[in-house]
Wavefront OBJ file of the C-alpha trace (Angstrom):
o trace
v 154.319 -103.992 82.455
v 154.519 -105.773 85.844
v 150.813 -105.229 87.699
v 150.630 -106.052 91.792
v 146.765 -107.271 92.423
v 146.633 -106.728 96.562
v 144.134 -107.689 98.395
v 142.472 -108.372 102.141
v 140.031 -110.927 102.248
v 138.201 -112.167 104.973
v 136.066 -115.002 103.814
v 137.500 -115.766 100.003
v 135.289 -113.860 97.965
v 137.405 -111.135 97.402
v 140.287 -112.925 97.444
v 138.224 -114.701 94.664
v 137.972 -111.234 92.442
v 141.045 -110.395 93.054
v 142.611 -113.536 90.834
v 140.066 -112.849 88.194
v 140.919 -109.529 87.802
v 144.684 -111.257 87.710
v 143.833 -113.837 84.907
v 141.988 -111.464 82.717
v 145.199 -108.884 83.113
v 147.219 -111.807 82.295
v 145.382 -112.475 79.209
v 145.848 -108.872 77.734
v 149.863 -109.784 78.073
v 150.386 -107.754 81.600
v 152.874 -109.579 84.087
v 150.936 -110.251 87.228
v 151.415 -111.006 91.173
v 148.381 -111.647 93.292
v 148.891 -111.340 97.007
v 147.516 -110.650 100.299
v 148.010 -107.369 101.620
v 149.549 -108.987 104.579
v 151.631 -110.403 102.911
v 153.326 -107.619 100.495
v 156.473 -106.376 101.938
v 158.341 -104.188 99.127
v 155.906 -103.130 96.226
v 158.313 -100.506 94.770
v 159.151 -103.428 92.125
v 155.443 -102.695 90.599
v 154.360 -100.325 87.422
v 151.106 -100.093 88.387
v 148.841 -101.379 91.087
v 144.966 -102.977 92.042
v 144.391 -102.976 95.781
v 140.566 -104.263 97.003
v 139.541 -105.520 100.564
v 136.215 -106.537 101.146
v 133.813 -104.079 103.182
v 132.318 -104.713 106.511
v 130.591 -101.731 108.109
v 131.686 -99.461 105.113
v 135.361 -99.850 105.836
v 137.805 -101.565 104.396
v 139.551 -104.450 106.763
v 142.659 -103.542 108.242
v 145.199 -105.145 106.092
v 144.493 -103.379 103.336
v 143.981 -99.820 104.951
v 147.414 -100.586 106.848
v 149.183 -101.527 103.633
v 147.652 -98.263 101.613
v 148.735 -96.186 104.585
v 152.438 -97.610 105.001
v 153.077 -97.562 100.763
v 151.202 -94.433 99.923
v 154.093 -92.927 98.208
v 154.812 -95.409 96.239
v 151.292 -96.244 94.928
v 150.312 -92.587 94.627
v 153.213 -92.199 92.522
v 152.488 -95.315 89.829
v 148.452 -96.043 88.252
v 146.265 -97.514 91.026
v 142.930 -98.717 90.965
v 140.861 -99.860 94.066
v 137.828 -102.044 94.504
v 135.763 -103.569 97.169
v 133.159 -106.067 97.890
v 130.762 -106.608 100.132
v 127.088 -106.044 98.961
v 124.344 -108.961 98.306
v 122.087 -110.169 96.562
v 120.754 -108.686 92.948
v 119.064 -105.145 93.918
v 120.081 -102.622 91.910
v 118.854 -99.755 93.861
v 117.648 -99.881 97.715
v 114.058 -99.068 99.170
v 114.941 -95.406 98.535
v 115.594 -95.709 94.999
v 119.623 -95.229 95.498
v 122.297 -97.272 93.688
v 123.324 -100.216 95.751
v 126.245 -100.193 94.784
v 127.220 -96.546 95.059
v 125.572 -96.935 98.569
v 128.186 -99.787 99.362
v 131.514 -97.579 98.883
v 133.896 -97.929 101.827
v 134.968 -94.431 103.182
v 138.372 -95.844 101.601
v 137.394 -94.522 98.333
v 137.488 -90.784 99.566
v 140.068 -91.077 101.833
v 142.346 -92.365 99.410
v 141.299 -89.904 96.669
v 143.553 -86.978 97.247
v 146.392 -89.946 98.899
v 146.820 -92.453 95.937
v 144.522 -90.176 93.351
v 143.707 -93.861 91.662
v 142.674 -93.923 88.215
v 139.418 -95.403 89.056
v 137.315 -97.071 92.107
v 134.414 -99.817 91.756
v 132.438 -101.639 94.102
v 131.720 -105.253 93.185
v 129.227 -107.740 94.747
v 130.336 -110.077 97.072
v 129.861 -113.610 98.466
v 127.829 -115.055 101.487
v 127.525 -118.465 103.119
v 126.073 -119.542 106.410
v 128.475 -122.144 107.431
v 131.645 -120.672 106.129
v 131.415 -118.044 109.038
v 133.801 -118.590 111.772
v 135.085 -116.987 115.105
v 133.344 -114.575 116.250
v 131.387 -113.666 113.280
v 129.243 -117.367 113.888
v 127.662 -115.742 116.574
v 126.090 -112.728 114.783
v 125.400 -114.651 111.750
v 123.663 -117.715 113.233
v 121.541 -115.212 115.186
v 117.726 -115.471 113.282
v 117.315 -111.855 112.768
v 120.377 -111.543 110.992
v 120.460 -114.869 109.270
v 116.854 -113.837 107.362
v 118.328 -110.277 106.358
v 121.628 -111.908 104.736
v 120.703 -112.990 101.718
v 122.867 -116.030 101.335
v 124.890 -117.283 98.356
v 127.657 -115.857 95.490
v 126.333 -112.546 94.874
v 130.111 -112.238 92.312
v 128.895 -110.286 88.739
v 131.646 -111.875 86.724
v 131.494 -110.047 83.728
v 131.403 -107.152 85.327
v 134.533 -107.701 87.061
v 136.450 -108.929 83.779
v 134.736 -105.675 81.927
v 136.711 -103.699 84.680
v 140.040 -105.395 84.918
v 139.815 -104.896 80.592
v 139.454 -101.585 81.081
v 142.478 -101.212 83.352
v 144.581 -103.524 80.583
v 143.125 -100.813 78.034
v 144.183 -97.925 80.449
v 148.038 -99.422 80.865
v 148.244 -100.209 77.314
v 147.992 -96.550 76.401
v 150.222 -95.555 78.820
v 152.912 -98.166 77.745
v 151.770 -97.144 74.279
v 152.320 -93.074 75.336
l 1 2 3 4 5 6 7 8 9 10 11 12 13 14 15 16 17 18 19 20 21 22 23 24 25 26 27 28 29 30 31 32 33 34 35 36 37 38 39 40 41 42 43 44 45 46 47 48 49 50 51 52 53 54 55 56 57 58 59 60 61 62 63 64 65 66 67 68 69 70 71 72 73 74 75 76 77 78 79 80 81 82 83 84 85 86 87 88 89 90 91 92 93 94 95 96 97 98 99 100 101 102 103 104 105 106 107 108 109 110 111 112 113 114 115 116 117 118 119 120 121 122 123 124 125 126 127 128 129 130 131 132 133 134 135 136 137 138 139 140 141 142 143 144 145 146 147 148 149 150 151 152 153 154 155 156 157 158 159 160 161 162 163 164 165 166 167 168 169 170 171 172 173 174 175 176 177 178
């Protein structure tokens, strides 16, 4: 079964999930491409899809919304799974006593619901580093009000990440299987 991992990535962290995902696929005996969203022209080729962009302002970035939006049929029509990134630091619930995680799903994840009607959706934890931020991102993030709120460093839960892409393996092998 041939798997496309998409992704849009703005920084490397999700590029960085993205590829895990990948290699534990790989491992369970799937056939995998990783690629930018950007860069995907014809994914009809695919049985089954993963498509994740990191989250800024509870969106997805525009690569992957544009490449969900042009390719709908085809990915609503094969297993998809989507993900995001974008949270930090360790909290598992904010001040108000709500999932962090939950709290951190892009509106992606019900637009897409009745679109692609993917098999499953899961927020992951992402990555942040002071001087990795370019353009006109440096600005904001150098300021010192936002600097002390962003907690800085790889936020990544990597074995929750593998314990997800296993669970997609484990989903594909029963339909290969049924």
């Amino acid at each position: 079964m041939k798997v496309l991992i998409a992704y849009a990535s703005k920084y490397g962290a999700t590029e960085g999930i993205a590829r895990r995902i990948g290699e534990t696929l790989q491992k369970r005996g799937l056939e995998i491409d990783v690629a930018r969203c950007a860069d995907v022209r014809d994914p009809s080729g695919y049985d089954a899809y993963v498509i994740g962009s990191a989250t800024y302002a509870f969106n997805w970035r525009k690569d992957a919304r544009k490449f969900v939006e042009r390719n709908a049929g085809v990915l609503s029509a094969r297993p998809t799974w989507l993900f995001s990134s974008g949270p930090l630091g360790t909290e598992t619930v904010d001040k108000d006593g709500n999932d962090v995680l939950k709290g951190a799903e892009p509106k992606q994840f019900a637009d897409y619901a009745d679109l692609l009607h993917p098999r499953g959706a899961q927020v992951f934890r992402g990555a942040y580093h002071h001087d990795k931020i370019r353009g006109g991102d440096r600005i904001v993030a150098w300021m010192p009000a936002i600097r002390d709120i962003l907690p800085e460093g790889d936020f990544r839960e990597w074995d929750a990440i593998d314990a997800w892409a296993d669970s997609i393996a484990d989903a594909l092998g029963a339909i290969a299987r049924g």
